[in-house]
C-alpha positions as CSV (number, residue, x, y, z in Angstrom):
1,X,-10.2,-2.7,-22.9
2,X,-9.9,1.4,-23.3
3,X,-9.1,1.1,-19.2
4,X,-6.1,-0.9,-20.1
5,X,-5.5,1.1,-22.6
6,X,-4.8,4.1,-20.7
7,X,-3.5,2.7,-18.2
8,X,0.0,1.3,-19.8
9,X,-0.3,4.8,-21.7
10,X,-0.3,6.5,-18.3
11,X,2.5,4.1,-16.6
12,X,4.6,4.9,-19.9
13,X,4.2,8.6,-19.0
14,X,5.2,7.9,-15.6
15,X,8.2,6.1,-16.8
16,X,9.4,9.2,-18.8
17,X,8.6,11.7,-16.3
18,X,10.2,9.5,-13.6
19,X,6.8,9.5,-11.9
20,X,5.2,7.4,-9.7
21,X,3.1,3.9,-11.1
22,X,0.6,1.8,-9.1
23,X,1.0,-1.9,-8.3
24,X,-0.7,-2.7,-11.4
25,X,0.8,-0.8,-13.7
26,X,3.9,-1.5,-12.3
27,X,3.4,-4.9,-12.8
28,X,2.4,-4.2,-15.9
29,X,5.8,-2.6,-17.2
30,X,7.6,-5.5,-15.4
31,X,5.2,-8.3,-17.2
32,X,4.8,-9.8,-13.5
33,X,1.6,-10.4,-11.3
34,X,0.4,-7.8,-9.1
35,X,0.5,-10.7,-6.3
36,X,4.2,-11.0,-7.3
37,X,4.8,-7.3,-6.7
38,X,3.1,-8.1,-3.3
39,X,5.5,-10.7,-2.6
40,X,8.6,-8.4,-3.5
41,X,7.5,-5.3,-1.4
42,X,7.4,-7.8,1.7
43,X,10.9,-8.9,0.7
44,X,11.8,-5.2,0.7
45,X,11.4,-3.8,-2.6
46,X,11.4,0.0,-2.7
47,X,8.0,1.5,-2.1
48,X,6.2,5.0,-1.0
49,X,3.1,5.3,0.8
50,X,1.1,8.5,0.1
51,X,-1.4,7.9,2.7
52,X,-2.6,4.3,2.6
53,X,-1.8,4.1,-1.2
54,X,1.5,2.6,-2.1
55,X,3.1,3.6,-5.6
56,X,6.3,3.1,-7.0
57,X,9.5,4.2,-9.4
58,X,10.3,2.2,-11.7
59,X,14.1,2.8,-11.2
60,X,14.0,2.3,-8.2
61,X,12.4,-0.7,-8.5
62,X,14.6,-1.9,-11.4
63,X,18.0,-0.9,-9.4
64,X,16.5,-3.3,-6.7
65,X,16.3,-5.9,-8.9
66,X,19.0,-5.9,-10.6
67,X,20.9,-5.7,-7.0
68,X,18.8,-8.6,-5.6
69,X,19.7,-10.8,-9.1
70,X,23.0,-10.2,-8.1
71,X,23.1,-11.0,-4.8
72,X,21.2,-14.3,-5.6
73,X,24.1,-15.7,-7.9
């Protein structure tokens, strides 16, 4: 539980500092599945790769949502 713990209180850091989150606390932030993030990265959600590790903004990924919403309607 303390793992979880820090981890939302180091995605909420990353937030404010416009940092870089992981898949699961991504995931975390948008109260989705990590397999859903998986699913939304192959449909062309806005990720970086730092070697083999993939992490992600969180406005980024929020602008690319609320574009693809759109473009659903």
């Amino acid at each position: 539980m303390t793992a979880q713990v820090v981890s939302i209180e180091t995605a909420r850091k990353s937030r404010a500092q416009g940092g870089y989150l992981t898949k699961t606390q991504l995931s975390e932030q948008l109260e989705m599945s990590p397999r859903w993030i998986e699913y939304q990265v192959a449909a062309g959600m806005p990720s970086h790769l730092f070697g083999n590790r993939r992490r992600f903004r969180l406005a980024e990924v929020e602008d690319w949502l609320a574009k693809e919403s759109a473009w659903a309607r």
